[in-house]
DOGUTI-574224 format. One line per 10 residues: their letters; for each residue x, y, z negated of N, C-alpha, C. Coordinates in steps of 0.05 Angstrom, whole numbers, plus 5000, padded with zeros to 4 digits. Atoms other than C-alpha are relative to their C-alpha. Example, Ala and Ser with C-alpha at 12.3 -4.5 7.8 and 13.67 -1.06 7.14 Angstrom:
# residues 2
AS> 5018,4976,5000,5246,4910,4844,5018,5024,5000 ~ 4984,4976,5001,5273,4979,4857,4985,5022,4986
***
This chain:
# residues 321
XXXXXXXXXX> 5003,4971,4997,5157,0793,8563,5022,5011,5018 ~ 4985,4990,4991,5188,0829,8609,5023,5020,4994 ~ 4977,4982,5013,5262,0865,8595,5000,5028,5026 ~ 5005,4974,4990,5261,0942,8624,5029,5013,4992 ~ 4984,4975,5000,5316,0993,8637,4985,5026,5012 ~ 5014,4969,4988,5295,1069,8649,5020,5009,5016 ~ 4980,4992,4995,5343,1105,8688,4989,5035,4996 ~ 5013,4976,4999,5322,1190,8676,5028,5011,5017 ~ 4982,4977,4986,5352,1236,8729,4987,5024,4979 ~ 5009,4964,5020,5343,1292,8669,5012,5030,5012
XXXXXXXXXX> 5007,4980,4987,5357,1349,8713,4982,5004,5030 ~ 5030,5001,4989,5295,1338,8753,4978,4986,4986 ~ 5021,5003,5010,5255,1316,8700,4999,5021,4981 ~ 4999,4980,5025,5225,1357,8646,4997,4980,4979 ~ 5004,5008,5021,5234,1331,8574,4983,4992,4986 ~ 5031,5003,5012,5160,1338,8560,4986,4974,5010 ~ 5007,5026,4991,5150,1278,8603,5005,4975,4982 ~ 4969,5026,5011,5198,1230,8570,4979,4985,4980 ~ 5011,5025,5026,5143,1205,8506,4974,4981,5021 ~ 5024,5017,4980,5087,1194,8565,5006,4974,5017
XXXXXXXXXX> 4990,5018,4987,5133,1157,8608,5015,4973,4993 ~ 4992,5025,5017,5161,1107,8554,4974,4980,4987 ~ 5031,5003,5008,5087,1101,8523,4999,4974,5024 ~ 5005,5005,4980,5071,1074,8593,5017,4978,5016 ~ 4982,5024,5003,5133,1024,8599,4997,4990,4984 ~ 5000,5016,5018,5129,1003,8542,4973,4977,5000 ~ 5034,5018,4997,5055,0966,8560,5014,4983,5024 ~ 4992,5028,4979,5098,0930,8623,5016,4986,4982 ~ 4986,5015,5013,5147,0898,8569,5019,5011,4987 ~ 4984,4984,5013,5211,0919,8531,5026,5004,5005
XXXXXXXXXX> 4979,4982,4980,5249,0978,8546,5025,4993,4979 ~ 4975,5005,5009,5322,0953,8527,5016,5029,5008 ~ 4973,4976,4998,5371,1009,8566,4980,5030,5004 ~ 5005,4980,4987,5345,1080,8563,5026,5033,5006 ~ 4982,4989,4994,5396,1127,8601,4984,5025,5014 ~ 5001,4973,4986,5393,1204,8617,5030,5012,5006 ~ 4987,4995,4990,5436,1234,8665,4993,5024,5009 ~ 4998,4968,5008,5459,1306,8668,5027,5004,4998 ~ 4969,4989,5016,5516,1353,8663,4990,5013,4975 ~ 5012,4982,5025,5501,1373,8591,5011,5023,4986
XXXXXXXXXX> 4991,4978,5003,5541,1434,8594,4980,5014,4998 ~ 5021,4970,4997,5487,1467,8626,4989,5014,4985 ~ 5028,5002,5012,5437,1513,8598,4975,4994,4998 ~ 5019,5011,4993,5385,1483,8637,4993,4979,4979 ~ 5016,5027,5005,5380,1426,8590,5002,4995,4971 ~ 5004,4988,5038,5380,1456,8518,4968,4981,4991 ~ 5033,5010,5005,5299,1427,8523,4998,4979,4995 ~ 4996,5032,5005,5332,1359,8521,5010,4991,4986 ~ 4990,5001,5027,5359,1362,8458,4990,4986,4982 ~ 5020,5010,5028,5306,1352,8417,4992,4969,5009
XXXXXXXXXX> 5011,5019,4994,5276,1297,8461,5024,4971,4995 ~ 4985,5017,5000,5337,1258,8455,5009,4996,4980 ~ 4986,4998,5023,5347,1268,8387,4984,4980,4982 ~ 5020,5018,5007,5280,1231,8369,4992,4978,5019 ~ 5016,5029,4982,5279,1177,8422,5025,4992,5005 ~ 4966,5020,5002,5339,1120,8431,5010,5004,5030 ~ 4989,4990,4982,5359,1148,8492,5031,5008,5007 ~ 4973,4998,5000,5429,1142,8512,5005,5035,5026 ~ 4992,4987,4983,5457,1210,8549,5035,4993,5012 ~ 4970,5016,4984,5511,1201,8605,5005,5031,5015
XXXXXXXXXX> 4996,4973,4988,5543,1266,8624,5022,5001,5029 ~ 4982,4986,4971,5578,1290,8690,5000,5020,5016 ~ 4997,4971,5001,5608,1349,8709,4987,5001,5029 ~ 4999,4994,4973,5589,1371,8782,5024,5002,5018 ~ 4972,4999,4984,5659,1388,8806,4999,5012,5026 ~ 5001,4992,4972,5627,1425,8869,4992,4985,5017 ~ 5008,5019,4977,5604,1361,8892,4961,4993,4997 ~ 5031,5011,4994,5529,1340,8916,4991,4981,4993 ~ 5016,5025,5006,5491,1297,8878,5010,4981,4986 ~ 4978,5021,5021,5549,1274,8824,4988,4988,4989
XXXXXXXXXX> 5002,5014,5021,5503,1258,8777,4973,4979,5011 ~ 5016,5020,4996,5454,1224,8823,5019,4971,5003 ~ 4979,5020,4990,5517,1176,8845,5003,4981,4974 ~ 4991,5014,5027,5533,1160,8771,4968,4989,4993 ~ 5027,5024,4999,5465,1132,8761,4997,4984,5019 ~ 5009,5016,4978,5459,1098,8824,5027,4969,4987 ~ 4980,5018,5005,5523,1065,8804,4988,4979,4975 ~ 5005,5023,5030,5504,1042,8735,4979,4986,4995 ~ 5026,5022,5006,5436,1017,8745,5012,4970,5021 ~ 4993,5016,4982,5467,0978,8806,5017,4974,4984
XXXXXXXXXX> 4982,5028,5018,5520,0946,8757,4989,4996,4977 ~ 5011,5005,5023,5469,0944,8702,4982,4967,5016 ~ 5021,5016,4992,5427,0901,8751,5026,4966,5008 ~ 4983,5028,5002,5489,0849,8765,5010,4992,4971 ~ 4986,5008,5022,5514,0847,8697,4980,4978,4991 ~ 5015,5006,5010,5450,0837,8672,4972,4992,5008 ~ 5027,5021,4985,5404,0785,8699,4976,4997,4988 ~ 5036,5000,5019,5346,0787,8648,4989,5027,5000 ~ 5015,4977,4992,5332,0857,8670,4984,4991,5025 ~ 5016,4995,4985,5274,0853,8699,4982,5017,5016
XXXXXXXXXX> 5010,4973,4986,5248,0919,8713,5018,5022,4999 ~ 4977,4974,4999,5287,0984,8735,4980,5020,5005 ~ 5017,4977,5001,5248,1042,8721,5011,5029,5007 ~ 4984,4991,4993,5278,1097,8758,4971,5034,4998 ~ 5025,4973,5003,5237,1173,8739,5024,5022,5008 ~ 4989,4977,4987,5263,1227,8786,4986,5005,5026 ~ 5012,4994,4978,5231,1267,8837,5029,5012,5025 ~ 4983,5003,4981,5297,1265,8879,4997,4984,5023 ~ 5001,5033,4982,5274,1224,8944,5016,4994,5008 ~ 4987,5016,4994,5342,1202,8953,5007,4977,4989
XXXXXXXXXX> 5010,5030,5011,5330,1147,8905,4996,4983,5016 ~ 5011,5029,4990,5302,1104,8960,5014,4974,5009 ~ 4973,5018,4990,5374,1071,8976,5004,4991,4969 ~ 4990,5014,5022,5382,1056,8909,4970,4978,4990 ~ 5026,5017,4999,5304,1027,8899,5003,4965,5021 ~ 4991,5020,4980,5323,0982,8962,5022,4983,4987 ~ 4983,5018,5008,5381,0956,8941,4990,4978,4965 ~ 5014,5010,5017,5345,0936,8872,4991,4975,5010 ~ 5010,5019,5000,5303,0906,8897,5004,4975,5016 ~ 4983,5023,4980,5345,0861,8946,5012,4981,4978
XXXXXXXXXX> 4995,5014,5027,5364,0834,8876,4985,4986,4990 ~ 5029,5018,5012,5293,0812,8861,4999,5009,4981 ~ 5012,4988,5022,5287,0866,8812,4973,5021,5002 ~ 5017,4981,4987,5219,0903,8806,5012,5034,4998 ~ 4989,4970,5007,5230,0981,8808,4970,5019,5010 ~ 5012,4981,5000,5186,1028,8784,5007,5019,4997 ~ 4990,4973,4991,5190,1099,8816,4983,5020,4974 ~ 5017,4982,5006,5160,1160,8771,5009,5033,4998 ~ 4994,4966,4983,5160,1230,8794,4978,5026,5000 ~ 5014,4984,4995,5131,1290,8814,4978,5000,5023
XXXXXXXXXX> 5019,5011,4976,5068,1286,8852,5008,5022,5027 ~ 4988,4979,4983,5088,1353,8890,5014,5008,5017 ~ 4963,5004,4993,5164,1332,8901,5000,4971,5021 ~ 4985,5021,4990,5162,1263,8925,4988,4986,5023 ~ 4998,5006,4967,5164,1237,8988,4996,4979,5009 ~ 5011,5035,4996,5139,1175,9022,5019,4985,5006 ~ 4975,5014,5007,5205,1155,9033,5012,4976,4966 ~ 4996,5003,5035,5218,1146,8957,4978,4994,4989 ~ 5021,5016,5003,5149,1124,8941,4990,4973,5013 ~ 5001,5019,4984,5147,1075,8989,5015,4970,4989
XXXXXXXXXX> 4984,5025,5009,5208,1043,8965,4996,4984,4983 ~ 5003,5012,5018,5180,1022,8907,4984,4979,4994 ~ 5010,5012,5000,5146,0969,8880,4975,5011,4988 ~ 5026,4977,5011,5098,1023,8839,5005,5017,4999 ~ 4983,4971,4999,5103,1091,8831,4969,5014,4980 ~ 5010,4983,5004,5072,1127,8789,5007,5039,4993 ~ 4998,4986,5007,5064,1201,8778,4997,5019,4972 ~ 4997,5001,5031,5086,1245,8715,4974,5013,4987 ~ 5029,4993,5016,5011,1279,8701,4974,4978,4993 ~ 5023,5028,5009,4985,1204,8700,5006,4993,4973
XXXXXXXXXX> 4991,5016,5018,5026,1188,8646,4999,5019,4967 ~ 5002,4977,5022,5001,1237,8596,4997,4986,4966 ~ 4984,5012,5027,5024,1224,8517,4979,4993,4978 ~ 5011,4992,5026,4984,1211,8455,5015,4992,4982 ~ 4976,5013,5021,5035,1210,8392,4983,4973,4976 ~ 5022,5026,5015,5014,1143,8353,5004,5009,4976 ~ 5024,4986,5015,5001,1190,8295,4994,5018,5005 ~ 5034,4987,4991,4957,1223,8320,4983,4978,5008 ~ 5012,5016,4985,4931,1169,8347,4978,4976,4970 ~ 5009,5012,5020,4924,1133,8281,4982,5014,4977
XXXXXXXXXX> 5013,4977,5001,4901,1197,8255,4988,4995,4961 ~ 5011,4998,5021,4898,1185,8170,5002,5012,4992 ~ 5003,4977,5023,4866,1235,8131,4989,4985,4985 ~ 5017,5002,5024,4847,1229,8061,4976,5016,4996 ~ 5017,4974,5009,4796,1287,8062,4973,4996,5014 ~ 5025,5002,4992,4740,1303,8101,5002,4983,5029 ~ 4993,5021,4983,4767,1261,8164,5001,4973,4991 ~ 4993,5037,5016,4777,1192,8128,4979,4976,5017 ~ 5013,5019,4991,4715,1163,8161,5012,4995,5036 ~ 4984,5004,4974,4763,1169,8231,5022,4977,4991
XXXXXXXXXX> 4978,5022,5004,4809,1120,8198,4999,4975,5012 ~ 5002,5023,4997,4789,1053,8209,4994,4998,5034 ~ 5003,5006,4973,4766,1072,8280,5022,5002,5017 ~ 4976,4991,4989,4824,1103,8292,5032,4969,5001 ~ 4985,5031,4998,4866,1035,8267,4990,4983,5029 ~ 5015,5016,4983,4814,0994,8313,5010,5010,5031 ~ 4986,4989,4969,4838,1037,8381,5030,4993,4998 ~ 4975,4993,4998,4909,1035,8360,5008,4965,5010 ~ 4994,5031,5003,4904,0951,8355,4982,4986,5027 ~ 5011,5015,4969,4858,0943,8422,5023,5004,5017
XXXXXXXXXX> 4984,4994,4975,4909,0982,8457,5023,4979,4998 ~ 4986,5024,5003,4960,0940,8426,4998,4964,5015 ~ 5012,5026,4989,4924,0877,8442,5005,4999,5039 ~ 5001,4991,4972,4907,0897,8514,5033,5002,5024 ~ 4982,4991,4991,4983,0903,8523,5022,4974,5000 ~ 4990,5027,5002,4997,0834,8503,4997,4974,5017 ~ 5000,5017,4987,5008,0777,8551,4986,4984,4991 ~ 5023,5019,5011,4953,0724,8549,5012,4975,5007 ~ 4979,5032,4997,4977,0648,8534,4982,4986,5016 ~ 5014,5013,4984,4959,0609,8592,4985,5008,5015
XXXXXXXXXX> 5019,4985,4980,4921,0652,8631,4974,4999,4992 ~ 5023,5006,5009,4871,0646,8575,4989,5025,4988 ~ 5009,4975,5009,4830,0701,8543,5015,5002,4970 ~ 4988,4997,5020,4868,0692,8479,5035,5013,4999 ~ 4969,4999,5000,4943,0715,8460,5007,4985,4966 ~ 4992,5008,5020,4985,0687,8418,5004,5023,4973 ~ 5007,4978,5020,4984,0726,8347,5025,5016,4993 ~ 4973,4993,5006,5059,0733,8337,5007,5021,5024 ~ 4996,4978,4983,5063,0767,8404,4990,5021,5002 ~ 5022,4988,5004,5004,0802,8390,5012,5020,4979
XXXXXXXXXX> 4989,4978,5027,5042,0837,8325,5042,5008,5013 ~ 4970,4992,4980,5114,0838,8379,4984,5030,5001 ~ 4995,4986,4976,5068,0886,8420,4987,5025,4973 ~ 5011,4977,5022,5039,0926,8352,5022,5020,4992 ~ 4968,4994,5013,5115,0933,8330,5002,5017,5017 ~ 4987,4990,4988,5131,0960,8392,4998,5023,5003 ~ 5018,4981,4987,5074,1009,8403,5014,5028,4964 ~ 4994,4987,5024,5099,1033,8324,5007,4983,4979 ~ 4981,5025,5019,5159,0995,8292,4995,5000,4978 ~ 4993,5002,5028,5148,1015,8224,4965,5001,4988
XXXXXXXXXX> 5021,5005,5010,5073,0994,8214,5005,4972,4987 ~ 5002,5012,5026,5063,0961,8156,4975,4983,4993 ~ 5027,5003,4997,5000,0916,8142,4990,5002,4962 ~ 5002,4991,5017,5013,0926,8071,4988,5023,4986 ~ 5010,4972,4993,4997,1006,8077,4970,5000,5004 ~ 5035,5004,4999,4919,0978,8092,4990,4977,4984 ~ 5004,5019,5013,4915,0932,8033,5001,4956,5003 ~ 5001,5023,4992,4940,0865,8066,5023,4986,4996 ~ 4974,5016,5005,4991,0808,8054,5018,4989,5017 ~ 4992,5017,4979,4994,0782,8119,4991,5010,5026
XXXXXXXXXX> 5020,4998,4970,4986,0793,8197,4971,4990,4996 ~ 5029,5010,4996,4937,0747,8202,4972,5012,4985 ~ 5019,4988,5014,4890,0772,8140,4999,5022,5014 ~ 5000,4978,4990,4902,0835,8167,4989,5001,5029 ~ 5008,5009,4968,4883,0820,8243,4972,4992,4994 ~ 5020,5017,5010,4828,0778,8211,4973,5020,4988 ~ 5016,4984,5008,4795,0832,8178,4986,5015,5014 ~ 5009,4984,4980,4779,0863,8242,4980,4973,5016 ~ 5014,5020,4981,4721,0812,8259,4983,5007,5018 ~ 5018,4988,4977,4675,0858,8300,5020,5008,5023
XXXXXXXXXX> 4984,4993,4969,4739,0868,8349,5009,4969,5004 ~ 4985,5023,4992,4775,0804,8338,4994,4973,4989 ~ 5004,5038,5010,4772,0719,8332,5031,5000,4995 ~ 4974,5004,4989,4836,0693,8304,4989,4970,4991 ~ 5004,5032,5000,4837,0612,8300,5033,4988,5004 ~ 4972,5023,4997,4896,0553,8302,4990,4984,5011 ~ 5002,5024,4975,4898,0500,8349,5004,4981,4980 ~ 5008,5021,5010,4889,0455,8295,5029,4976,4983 ~ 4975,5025,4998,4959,0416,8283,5013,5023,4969 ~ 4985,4995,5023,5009,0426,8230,5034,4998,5010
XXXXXXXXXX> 5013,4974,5008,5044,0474,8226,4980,5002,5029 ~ 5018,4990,4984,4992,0516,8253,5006,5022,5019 ~ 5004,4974,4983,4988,0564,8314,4982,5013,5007 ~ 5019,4987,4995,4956,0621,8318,4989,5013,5011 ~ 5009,4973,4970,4913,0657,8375,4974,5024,4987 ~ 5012,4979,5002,4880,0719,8378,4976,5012,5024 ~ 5011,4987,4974,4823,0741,8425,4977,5026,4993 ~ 5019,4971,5001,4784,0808,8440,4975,4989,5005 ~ 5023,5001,4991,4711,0804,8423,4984,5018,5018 ~ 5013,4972,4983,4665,0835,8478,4982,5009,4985
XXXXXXXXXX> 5010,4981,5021,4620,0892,8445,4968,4974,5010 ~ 5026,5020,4991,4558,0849,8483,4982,5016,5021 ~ 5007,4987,4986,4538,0911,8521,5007,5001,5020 ~ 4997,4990,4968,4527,0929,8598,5015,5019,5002 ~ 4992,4980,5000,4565,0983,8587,4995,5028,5031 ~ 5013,4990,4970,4516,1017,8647,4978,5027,4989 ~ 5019,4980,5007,4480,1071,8602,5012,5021,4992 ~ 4983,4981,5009,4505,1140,8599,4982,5023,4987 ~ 5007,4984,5013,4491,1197,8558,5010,5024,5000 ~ 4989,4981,5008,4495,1270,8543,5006,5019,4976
XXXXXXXXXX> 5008,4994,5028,4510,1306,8480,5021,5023,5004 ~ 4973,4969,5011,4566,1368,8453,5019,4985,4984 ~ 4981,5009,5014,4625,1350,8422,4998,5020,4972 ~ 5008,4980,5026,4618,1370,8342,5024,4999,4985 ~ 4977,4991,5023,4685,1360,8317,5030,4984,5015 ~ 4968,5002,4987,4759,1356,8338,5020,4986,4988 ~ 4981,4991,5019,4812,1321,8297,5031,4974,5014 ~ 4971,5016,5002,4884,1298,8320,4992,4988,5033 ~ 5011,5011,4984,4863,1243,8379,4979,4993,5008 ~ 5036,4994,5004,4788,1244,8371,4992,5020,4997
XXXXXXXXXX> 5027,4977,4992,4731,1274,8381,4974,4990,4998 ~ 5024,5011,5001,4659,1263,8360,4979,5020,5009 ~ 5028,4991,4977,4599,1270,8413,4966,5006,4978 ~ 5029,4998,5000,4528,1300,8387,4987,4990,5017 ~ 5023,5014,4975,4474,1266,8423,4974,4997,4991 ~ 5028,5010,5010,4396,1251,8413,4994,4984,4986 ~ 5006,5025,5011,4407,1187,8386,5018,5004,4966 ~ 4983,5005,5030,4467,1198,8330,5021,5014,5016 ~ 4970,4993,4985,4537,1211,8341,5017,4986,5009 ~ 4980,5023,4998,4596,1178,8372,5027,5004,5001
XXXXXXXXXX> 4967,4993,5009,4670,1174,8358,5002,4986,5038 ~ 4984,5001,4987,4720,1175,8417,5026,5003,5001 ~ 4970,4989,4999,4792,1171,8431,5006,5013,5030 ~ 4992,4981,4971,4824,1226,8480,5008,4984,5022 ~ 4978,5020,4983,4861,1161,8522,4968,4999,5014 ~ 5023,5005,4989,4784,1155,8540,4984,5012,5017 ~ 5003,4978,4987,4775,1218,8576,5000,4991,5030 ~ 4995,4999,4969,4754,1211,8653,5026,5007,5010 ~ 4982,4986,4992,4820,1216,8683,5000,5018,5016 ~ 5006,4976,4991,4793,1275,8721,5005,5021,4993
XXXXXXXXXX> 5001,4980,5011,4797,1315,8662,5023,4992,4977 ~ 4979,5000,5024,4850,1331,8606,4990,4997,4977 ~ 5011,5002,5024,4837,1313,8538,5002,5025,4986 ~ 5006,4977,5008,4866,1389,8520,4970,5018,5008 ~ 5021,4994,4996,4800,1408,8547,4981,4990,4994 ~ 5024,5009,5011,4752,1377,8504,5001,5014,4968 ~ 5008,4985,5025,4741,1429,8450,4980,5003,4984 ~ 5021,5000,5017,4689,1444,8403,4979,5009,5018 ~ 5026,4987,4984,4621,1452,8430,4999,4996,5040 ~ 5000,4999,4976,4641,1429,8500,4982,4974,5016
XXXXXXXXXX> 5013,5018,4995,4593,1394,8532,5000,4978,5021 ~ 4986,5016,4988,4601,1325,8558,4974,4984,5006 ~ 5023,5027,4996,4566,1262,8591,5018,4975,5004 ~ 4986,5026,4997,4590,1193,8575,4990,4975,5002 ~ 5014,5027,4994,4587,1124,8578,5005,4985,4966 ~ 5008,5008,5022,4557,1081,8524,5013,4979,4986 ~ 4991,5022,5011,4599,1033,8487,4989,4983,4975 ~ 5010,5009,5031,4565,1024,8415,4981,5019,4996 ~ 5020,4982,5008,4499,1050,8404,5001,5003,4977 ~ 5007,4989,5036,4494,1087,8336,4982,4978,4993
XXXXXXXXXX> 5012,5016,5022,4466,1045,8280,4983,5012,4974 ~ 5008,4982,5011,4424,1086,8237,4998,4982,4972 ~ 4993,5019,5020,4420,1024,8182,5024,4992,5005 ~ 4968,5000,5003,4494,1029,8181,5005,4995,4971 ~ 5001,4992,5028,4520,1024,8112,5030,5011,4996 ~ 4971,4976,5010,4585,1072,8123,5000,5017,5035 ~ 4993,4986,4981,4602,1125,8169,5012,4988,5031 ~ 4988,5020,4981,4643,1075,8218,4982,4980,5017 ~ 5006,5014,4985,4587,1034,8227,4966,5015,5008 ~ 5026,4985,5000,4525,1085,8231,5013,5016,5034
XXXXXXXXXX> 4993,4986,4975,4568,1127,8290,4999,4970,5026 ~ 4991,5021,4979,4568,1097,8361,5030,5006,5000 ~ 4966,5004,4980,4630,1089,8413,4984,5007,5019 ~ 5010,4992,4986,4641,1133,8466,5018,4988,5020 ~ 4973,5007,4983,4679,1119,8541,5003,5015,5021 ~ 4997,4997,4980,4699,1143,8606,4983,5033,4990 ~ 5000,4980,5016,4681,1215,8571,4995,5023,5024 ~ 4987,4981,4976,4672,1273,8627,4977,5026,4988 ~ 5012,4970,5015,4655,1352,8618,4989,5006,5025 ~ 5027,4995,4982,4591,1377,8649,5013,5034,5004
X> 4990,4981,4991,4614,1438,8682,4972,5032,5001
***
């Protein structure tokens, strides 16, 4: 897995960014150094308080002194000697819509480190985009908190649970390096990239003793198996649903809760998660009664025998204007 440093120019980013843009590293490998830089006298940066208060984020302060671009210098510096110190950094993730970054991107990468740029689409400059090895921008990298995401209610929501687990452990999956260039991952890495996505999941909390049982229980998403030897090792692979996924539909959205959203349609209903949303459109814009056309992942089951398995799956989600 790949080791990651962030570097945040935090007086050209906004704070609100900061859970999207870790979310979103965190799926290339694991973020070891995260550093924000700032004079934190200011008032400008009261907004970064909170963000830093709930995420392991180291702040690095420096005064201005009248001089230009102090506190870009002191980052430039420390990722530079973060990148000789520390040779198992593999990625330098550098989020500022400053395009004088591109001298420090360069020199990175004269190191043979990757460096990913992320910025403002508005602000940044092909200079500074260029330099990079990726770049993305900060309205790509939009947040969903993993609870919300996991979304358990006891009440009249409860039948969103298990689906809601099932999205939280594809994405997981999906984020995990495959052994051998095979369709499988190994299982231990497989519960690395669960940890990562939300350290303090428990498999106990869903009646289980073990990863594996627990992984195992999910046999309409997942195969797990051992290669047979003693001890045993264990892989994991994503079943495909079996569908073309080439038939789309239209229906209303009938109910809202947390990260989901469930589609009316002709046939039944179907659960969705907001990450599923055309990226055309914002997931705050899928309200009650708004009418959508999607693509088909799991046709409703009308001989279902629970809520979970009577609803379809919805994808690629978009609002009929």
């Amino acid at each position: 897995m790949s080791k990651i440093a962030v570097f945040f120019d935090a007086e050209n980013v906004s704070a609100e960014v900061v859970p999207g843009i870790i979310s979103f590293l965190s799926k290339q490998g694991d973020v070891l150094y995260q550093r924000a830089y700032a004079d934190w006298s200011s008032p400008n940066m009261k907004k970064w308080e909170k963000q830093i208060s709930q995420t392991p984020i180291t702040a690095i302060h420096q005064f201005h002194h009248k001089q230009e671009q102090a506190v870009d210098k002191v980052l430039m510096m420390d990722a530079v000697e973060l990148a000789i110190e520390h040779d198992e950094i593999d990625i330098f993730a550098i989020v500022a819509s400053d395009n004088g970054y591109h001298s420090l991107s360069r020199k990175l990468r004269n190191r043979g480190k990757k460096v990913i740029g992320v910025g403002d689409k508005g602000k940044c400059q092909p200079i500074w985009i260029q330099s990079c090895n990726e770049f993305r921008y900060f309205d790509e990298l939009e947040y969903i908190d993993e609870e919300d995401m996991l979304a358990q209610d006891k009440t009249e929501d409860s039948e969103l649970t298990e689906f809601a687990l099932e999205k939280f452990l594809e994405q997981a999956f999906d984020m995990t390096p495959s052994y051998n260039n095979s369709n499988a991952v190994l299982l231990g890495r497989f519960w690395e990239s669960v940890l990562n996505k939300k350290p303090d999941f428990n498999v106990k909390n869903y009646g289980e003793k073990s990863v594996k049982s627990f992984i195992s229980s999910f046999e309409n998403i997942f195969k797990v198996y051992d290669d047979g030897k003693h001890p045993p090792t264990y892989f994991v692979e994503k079943l495909e649903s079996g569908l073309s996924h080439s038939e789309r539909k239209t229906g209303v959205i009938k109910k809202t809760f947390k990260a989901y959203r469930i589609i009316e349609a002709d046939d039944g209903d179907y659960f969705f998660y907001v990450g599923e949303i055309n990226k055309d459109f914002k997931p705050k814009s899928l309200t009650k009664n708004t009418k959508v056309d999607f693509l088909v992942a799991k046709l409703p089951n009308p001989e279902g025998t629970d809520t979970k398995d009577k609803n379809g799956r919805a994808t690629d989600v978009r609002i009929i204007e």
